[in-house]
C-alpha beads as a LAMMPS data file, in Angstrom:
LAMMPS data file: protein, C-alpha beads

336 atoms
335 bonds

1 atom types
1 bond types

-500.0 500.0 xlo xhi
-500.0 500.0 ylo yhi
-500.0 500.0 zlo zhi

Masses

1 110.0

Atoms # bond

1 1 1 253.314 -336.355 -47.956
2 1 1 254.876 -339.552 -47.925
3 1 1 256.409 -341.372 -51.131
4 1 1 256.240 -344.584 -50.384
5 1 1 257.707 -346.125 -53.223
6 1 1 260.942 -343.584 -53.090
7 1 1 260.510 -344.755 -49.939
8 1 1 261.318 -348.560 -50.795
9 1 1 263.602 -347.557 -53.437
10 1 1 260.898 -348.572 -56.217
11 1 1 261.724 -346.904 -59.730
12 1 1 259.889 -343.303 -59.960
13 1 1 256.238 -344.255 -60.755
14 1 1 252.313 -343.610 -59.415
15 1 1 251.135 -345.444 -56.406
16 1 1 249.140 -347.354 -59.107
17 1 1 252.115 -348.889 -60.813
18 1 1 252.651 -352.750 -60.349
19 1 1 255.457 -354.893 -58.477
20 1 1 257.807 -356.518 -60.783
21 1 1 257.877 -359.861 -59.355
22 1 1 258.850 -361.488 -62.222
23 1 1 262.203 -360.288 -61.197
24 1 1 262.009 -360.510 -57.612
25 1 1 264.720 -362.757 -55.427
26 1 1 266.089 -363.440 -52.122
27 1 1 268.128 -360.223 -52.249
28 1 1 265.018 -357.816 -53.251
29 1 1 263.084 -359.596 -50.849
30 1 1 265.508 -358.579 -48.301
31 1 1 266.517 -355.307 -49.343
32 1 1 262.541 -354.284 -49.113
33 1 1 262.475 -355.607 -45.648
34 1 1 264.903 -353.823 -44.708
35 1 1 263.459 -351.112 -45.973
36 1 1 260.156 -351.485 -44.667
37 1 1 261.670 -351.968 -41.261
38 1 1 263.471 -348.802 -41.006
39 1 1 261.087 -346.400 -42.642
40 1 1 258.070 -347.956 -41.248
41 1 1 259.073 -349.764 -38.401
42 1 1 256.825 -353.250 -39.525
43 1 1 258.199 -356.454 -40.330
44 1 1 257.766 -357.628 -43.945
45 1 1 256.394 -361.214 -43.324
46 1 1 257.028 -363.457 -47.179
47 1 1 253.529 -364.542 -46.134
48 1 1 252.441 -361.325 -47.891
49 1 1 254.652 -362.413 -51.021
50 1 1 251.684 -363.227 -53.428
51 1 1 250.127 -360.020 -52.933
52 1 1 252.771 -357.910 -52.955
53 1 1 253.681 -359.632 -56.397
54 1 1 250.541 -359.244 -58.418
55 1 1 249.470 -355.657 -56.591
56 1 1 249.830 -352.288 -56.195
57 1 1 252.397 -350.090 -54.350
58 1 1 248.913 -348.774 -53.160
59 1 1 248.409 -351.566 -51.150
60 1 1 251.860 -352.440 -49.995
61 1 1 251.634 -349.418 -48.366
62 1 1 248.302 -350.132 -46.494
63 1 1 249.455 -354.047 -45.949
64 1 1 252.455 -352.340 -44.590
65 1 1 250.575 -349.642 -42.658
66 1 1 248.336 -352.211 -40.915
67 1 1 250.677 -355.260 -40.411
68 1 1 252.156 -355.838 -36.684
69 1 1 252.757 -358.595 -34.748
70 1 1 251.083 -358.914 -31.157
71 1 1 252.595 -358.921 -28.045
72 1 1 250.198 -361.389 -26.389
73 1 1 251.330 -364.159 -25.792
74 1 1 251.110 -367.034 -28.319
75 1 1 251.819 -371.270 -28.261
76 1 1 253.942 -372.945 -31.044
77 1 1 250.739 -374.918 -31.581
78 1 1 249.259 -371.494 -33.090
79 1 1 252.091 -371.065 -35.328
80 1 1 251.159 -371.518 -39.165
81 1 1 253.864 -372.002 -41.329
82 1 1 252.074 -371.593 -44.530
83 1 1 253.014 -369.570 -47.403
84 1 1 251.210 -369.136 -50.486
85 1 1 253.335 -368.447 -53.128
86 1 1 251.352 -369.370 -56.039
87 1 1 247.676 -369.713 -55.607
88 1 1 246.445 -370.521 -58.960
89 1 1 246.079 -373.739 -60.448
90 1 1 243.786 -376.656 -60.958
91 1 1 246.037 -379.523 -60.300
92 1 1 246.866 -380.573 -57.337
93 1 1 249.256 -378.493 -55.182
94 1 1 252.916 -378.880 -54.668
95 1 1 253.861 -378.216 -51.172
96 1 1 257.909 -377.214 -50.578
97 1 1 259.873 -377.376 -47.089
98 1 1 262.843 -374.991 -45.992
99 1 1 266.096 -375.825 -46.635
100 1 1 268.427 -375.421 -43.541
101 1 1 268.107 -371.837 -42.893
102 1 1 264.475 -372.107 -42.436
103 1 1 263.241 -369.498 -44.940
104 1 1 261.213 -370.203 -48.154
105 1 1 262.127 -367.342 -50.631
106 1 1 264.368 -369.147 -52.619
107 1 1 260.955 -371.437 -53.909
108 1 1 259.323 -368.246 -55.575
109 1 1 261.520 -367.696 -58.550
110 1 1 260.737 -371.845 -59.460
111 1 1 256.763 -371.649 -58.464
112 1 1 256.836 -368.747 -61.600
113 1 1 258.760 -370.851 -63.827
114 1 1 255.970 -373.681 -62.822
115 1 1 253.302 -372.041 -63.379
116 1 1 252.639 -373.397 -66.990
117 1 1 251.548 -376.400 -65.288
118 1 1 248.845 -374.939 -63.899
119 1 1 249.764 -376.394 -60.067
120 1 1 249.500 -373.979 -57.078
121 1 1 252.751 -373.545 -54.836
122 1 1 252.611 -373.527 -51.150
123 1 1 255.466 -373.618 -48.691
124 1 1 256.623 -373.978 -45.164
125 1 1 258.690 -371.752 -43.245
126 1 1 260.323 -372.397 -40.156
127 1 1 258.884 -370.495 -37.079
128 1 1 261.033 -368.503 -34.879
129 1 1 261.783 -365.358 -37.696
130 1 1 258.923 -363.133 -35.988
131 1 1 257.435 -362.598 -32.262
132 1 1 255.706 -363.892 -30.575
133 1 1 256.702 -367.444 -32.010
134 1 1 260.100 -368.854 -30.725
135 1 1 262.081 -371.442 -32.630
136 1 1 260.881 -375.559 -32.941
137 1 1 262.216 -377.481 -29.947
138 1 1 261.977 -380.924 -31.665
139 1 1 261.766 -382.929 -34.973
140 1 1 258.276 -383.974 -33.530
141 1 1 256.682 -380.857 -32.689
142 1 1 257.875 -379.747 -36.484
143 1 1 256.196 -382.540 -37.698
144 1 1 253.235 -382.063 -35.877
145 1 1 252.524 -378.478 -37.174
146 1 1 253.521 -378.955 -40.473
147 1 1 251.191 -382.350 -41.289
148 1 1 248.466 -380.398 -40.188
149 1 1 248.717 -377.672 -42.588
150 1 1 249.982 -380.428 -45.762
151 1 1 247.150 -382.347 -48.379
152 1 1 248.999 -384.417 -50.218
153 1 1 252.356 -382.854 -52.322
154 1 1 255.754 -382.695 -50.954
155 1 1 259.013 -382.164 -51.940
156 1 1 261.885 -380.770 -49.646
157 1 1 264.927 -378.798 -50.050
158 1 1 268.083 -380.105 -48.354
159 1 1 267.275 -380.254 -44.877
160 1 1 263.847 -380.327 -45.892
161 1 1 263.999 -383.599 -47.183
162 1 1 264.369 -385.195 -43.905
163 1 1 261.170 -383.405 -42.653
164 1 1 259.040 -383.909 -45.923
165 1 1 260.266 -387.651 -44.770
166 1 1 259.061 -388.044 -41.869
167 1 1 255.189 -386.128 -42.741
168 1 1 255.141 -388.229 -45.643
169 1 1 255.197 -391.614 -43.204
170 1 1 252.730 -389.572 -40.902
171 1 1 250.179 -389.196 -44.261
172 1 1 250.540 -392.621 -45.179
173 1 1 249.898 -393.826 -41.858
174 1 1 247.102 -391.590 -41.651
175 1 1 245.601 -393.354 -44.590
176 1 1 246.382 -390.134 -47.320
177 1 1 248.468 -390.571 -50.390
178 1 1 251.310 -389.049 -51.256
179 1 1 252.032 -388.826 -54.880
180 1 1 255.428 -387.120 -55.223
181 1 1 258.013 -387.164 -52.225
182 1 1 261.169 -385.110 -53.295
183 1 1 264.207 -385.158 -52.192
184 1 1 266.769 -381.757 -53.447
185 1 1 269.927 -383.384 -52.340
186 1 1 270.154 -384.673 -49.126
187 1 1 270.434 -388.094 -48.354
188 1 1 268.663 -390.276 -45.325
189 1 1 271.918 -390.235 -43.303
190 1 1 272.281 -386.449 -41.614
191 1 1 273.746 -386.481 -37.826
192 1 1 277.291 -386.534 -38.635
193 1 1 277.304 -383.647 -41.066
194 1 1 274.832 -381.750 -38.570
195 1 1 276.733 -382.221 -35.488
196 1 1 279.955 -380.162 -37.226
197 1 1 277.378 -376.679 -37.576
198 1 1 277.719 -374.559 -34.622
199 1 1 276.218 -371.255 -34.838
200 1 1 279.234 -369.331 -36.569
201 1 1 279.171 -372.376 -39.595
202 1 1 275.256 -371.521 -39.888
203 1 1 276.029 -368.134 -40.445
204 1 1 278.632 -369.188 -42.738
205 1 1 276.249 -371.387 -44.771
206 1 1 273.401 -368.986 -44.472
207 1 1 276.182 -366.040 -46.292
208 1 1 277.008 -369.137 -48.926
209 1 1 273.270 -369.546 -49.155
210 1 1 272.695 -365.842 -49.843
211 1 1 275.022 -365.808 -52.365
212 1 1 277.589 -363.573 -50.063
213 1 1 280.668 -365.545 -49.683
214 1 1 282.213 -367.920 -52.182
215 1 1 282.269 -372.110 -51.333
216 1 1 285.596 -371.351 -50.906
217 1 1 285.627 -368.951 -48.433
218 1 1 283.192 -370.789 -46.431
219 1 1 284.899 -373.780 -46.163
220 1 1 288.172 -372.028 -45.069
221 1 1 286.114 -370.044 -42.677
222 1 1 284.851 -373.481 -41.152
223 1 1 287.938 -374.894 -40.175
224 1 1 289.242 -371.791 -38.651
225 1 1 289.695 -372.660 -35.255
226 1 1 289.612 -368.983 -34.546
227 1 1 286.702 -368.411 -36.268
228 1 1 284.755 -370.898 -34.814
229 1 1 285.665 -370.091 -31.616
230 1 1 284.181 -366.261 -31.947
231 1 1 281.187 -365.550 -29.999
232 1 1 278.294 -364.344 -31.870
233 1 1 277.739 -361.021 -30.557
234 1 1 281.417 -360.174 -30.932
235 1 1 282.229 -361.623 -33.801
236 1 1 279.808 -359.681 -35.825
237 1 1 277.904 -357.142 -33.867
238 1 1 274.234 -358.902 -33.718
239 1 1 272.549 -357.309 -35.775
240 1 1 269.133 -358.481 -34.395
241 1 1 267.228 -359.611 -38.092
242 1 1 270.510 -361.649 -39.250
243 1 1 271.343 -362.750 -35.627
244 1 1 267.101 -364.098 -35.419
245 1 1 267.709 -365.804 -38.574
246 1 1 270.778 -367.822 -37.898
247 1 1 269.478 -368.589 -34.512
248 1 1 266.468 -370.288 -36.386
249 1 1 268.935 -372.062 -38.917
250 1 1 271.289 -373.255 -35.931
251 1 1 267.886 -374.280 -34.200
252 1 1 267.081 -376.446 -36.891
253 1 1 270.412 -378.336 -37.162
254 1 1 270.353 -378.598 -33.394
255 1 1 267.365 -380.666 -33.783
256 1 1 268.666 -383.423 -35.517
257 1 1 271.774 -383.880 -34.244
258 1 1 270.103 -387.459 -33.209
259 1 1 268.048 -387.993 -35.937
260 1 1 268.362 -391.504 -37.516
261 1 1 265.656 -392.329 -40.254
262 1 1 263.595 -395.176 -40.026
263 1 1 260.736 -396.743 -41.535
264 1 1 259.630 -396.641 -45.616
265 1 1 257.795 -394.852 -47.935
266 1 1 256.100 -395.977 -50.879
267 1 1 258.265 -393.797 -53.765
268 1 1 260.770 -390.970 -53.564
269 1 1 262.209 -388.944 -56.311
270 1 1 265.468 -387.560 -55.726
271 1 1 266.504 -384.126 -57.799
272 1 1 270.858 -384.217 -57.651
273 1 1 273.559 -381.816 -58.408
274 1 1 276.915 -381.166 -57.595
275 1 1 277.599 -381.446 -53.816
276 1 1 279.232 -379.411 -50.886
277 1 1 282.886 -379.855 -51.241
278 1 1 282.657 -380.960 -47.907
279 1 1 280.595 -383.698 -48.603
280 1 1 282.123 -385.976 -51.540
281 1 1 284.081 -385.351 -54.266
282 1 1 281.611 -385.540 -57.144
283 1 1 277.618 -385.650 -57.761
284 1 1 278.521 -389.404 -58.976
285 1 1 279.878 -390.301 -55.531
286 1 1 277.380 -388.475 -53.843
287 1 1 274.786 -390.245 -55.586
288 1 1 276.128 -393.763 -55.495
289 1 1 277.484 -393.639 -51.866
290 1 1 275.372 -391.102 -49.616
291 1 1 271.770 -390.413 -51.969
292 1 1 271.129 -394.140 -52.711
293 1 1 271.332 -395.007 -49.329
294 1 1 267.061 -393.875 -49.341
295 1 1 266.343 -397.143 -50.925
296 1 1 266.707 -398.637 -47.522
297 1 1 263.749 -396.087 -46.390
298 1 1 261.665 -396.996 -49.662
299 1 1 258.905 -399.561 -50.911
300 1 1 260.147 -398.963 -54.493
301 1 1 263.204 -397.975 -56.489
302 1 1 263.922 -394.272 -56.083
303 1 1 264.093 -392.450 -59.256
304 1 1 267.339 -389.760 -59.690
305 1 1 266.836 -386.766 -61.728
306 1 1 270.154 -385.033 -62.209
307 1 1 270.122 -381.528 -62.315
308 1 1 272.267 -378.346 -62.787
309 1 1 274.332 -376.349 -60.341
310 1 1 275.520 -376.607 -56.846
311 1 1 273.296 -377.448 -53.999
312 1 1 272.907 -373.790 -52.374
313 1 1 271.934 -372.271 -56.297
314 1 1 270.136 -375.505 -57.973
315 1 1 266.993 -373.674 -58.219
316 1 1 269.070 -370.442 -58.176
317 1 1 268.431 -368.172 -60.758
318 1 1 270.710 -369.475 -63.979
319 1 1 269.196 -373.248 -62.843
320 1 1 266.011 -372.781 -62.012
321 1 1 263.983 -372.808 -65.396
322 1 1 265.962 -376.093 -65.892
323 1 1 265.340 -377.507 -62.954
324 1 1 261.439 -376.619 -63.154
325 1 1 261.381 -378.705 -66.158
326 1 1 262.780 -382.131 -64.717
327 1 1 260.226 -381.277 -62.055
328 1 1 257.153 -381.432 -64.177
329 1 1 258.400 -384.258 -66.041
330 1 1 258.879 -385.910 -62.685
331 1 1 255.540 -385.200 -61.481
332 1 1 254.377 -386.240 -65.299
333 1 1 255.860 -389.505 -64.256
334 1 1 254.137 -390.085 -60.985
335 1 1 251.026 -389.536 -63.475
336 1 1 250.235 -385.852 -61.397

Bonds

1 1 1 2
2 1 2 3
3 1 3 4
4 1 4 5
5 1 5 6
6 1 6 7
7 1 7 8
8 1 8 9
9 1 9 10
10 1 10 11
11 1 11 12
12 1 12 13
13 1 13 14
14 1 14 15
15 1 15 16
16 1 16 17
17 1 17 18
18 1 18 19
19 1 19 20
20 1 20 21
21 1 21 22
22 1 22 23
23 1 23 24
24 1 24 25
25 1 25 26
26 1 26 27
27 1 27 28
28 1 28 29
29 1 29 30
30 1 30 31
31 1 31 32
32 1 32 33
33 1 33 34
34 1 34 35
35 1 35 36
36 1 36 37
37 1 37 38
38 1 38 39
39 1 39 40
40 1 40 41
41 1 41 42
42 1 42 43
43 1 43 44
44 1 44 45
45 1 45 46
46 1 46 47
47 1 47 48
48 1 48 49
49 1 49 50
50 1 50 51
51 1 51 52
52 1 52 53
53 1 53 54
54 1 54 55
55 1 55 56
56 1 56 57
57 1 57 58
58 1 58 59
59 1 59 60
60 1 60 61
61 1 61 62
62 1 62 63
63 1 63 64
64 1 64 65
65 1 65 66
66 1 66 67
67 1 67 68
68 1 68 69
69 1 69 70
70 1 70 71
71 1 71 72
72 1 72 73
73 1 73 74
74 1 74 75
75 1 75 76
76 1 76 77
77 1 77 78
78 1 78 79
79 1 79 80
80 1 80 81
81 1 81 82
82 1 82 83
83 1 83 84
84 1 84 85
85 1 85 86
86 1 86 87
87 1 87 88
88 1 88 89
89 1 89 90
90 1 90 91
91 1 91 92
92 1 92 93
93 1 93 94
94 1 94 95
95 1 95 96
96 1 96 97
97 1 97 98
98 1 98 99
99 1 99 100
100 1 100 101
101 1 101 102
102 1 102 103
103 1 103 104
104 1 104 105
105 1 105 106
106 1 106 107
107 1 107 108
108 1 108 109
109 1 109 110
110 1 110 111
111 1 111 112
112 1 112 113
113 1 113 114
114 1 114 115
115 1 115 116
116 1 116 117
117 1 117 118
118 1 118 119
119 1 119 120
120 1 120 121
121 1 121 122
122 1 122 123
123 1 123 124
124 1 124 125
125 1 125 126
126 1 126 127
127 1 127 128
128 1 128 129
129 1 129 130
130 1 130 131
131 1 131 132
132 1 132 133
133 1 133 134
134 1 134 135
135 1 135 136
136 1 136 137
137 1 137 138
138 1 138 139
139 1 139 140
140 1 140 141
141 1 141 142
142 1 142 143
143 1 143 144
144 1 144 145
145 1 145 146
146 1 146 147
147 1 147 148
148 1 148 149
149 1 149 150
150 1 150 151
151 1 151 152
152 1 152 153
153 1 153 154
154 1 154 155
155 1 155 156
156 1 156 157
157 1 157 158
158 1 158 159
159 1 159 160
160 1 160 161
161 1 161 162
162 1 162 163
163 1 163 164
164 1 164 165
165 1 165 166
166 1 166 167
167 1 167 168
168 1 168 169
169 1 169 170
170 1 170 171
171 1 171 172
172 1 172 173
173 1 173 174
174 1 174 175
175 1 175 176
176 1 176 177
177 1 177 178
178 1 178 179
179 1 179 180
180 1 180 181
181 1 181 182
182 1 182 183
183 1 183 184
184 1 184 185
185 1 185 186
186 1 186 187
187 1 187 188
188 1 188 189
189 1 189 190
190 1 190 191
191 1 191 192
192 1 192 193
193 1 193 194
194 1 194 195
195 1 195 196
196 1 196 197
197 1 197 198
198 1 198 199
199 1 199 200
200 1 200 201
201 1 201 202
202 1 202 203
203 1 203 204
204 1 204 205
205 1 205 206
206 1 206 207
207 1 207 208
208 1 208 209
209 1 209 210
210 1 210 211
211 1 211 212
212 1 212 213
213 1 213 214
214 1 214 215
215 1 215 216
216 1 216 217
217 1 217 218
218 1 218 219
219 1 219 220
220 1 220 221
221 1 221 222
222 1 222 223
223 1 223 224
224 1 224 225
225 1 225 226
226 1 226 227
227 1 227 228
228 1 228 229
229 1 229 230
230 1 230 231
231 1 231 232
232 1 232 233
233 1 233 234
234 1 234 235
235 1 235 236
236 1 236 237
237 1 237 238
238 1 238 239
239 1 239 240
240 1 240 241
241 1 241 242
242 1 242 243
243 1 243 244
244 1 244 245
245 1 245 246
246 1 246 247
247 1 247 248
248 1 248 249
249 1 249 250
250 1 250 251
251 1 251 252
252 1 252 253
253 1 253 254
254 1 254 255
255 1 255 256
256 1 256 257
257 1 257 258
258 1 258 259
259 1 259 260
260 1 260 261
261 1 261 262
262 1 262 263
263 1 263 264
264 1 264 265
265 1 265 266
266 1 266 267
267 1 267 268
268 1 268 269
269 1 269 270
270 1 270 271
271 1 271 272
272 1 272 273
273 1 273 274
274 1 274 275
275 1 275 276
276 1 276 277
277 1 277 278
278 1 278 279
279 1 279 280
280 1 280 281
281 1 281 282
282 1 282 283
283 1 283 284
284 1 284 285
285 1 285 286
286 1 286 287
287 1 287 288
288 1 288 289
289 1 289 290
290 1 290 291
291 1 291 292
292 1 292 293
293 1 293 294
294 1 294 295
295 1 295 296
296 1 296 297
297 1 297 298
298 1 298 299
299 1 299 300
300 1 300 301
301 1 301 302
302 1 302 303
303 1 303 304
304 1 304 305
305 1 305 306
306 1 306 307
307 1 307 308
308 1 308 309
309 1 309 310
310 1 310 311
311 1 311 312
312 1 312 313
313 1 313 314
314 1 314 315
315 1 315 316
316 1 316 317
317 1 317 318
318 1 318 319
319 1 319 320
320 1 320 321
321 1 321 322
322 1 322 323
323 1 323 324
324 1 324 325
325 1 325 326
326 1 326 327
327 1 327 328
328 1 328 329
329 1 329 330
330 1 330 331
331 1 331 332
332 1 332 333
333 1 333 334
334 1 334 335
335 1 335 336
C-alpha cells in the first residue's frame, strides 16, 4: 500500500489529517511539486492551492491521482490564468498580477493575512509553466486574456504593475470601474532596465526571488561577463521545471523590451520599499525620481504607501502582515 503522505514528506499522520497551510510558502509549494512529480509523475498546478490548503491528504492524493494535462492540442486563447487563492469573502475581490517570474505563490501567505477583511483573493499566472500552453508572445495578447478573466480589483507586483496598467485603461474604456489600481514598486518607465535581463540574469533574479542567492551575489553574478555569456543548458544542466520557468520569466521581460506607457488612469496607489541596488540608491530616490513619474499616466495625485523590506521579500514572510495592513487601509481609503 501506498503512503502517500510519507510519500510527500508530510509529518506521520492518517490520510484524514489536514494541510497546514497556514505555514505554507514558495519553498513548500515547491518542494511538494517536486515531490508529486517524481513519485507520481503529475504536475502540481497552484491552481489546486485552495483545496489543497483547507483539505485532506485524502484528497490530494485523488486530485493528484486524477490531474494530467492533455496532449491535444490547445490555443493561448484557451489559456485561463486564474487562481483562486482565497475564495471567501463578501467584499469585493482583489485581483493580483505576477511579478516578473510569472508565478503567483508568493500572494498566498498575504491573501491569509487579508482575510480579516473579508475580501476574496484571486490571481493571475503567467501561461507557459504547463503543456500544452506555450509562453505570451505580446503585451497585447496578455492583456487580452487577462481582462477577460478581471471584474473590477487590481493591484500588481513589480512587473505586474505595468500589466494591471494597461487592463485597468482597457476596463475604463470598457465603461467598468476600477476602484484600487496598485502599483508594488515599479514605476511607468521599464525598457531600459528590461533590455539588460537575458536569460542567465532571469535565472539570477528568479534564485534572488526564491530566496537562494543573496542581492549581492546576484548583482556580481550580473556583470560577469563570463557568466552572462554561459549558455543555458551548459551552464546549469536544464533541469526541465527550472529551465520552463525561467524561459517564462525571460519571456515576459522579452515582451516589453518596447513598452512605453501611455495614456491615464483615474487613481493609482503605489505600495514602496527599498529598491534593487541596481536601481537607485535609496527608496527616497526611487520614489521621487523613477515612482512619481506615474503622475504623468494619472487623472489624480497618486497616493505612496511606504512599506517594509526589499522589493523581492516586501510581502515576504517577516513583511507581509505589515504590508497587509497598509493594504486594507489603502483600500479603506478608496472607500472599498
Amino acid at each position: 500500500m501506498v503512503n502517500f503522505a510519507a510519500d510527500l514528506e508530510f509529518p506521520p499522520s492518517s490520510n484524514t489529517a489536514r494541510i497546514q497551510g497556514s505555514q505554507a510558502d514558495v519553498h513548500e509549494w515547491i518542494k511538494a511539486s517536486k515531490r508529486v512529480r517524481s513519485v507520481y509523475h503529475r504536475e502540481l498546478s497552484p491552481k489546486l492551492w485552495p483545496q489543497l490548503r483547507t483539505s485532506s491528504i485524502s484528497l490530494l492524493k485523488r486530485l493528484c491521482s486524477s490531474q494530467a494535462y492533455s496532449d491535444e492540442p490547445a490555443t493561448i486563447e484557451d489559456y485561463d490564468p486564474v487562481v483562486i487563492i482565497r475564495g471567501e469573502g463578501s467584499k469585493t475581490p482583489l485581483w493580483m498580477i505576477h511579478p516578473g517570474v510569472g508565478e503567483v505563490l508568493v500572494f498566498i501567505g498575504l491573501a491569509q493575512c487579508i482575510a480579516q477583511d473579508d475580501r476574496p483573493v484571486f490571481a493571475l499566472r503567467a501561461a507557459g509553466f504547463e503543456p500544452p500552453y506555450q509562453c505570451f508572445e505580446s503585451i497585447k495578447q496578455t492583456i487580452d486574456i487577462y481582462t477577460e478573466a478581471i471584474c473590477r480589483r487590481l493591484a500588481g507586483y513589480g512587473y505586474g504593475t505595468m500589466l494591471a496598467f494597461e487592463i485597468s485603461k482597457r476596463l475604463n474604456a470598457d465603461g467598468n470601474e476600477v476602484g484600487l489600481l496598485g502599483s508594488l514598486n515599479l514605476p511607468p518607465h521599464i525598457k531600459q532596465r528590461i533590455r539588460t535581463l537575458e536569460w542567465n540574469a532571469c535565472l539570477l533574479h528568479l534564485s534572488h526571488f526564491l530566496g537562494l542567492i543573496a542581492e549581492d551575489a546576484s548583482d556580481q553574478y550580473e556583470v560577469d561577463l563570463v557568466y552572462r555569456s554561459v549558455s543555458p543548458p551548459r551552464g546549469y544542466g536544464n533541469p526541465a521545471s527550472l529551465a520552463r520557468w525561467v524561459n517564462v520569466a525571460f519571456g515576459l521581460q522579452r515582451m516589453a523590451s518596447d513598452y512605453d506607457p501611455s495614456g491615464q488612469v483615474k487613481s493609482l496607489d503605489i505600495f514602496y520599499c527599498t529598491p534593487l541596488k541596481a536601481v537607485a540608491d535609496s527608496r527616497e530616490v526611487w520614489r521621487d525620481k523613477y515612482l512619481s513619474r506615474w503622475a504623468n499616466f494619472v487623472h489624480e495625485t497618486p497616493r505612496f504607501h511606504a512599506v517594509d523590506g526589499k522589493h523581492y521579500i516586501m510581502i515576504g514572510t517577516d513583511h507581509v502582515a505589515s504590508f497587509a495592513q497598509t493594504l486594507m487601509q489603502a483600500l479603506k481609503a478608496r472607500g472599498l
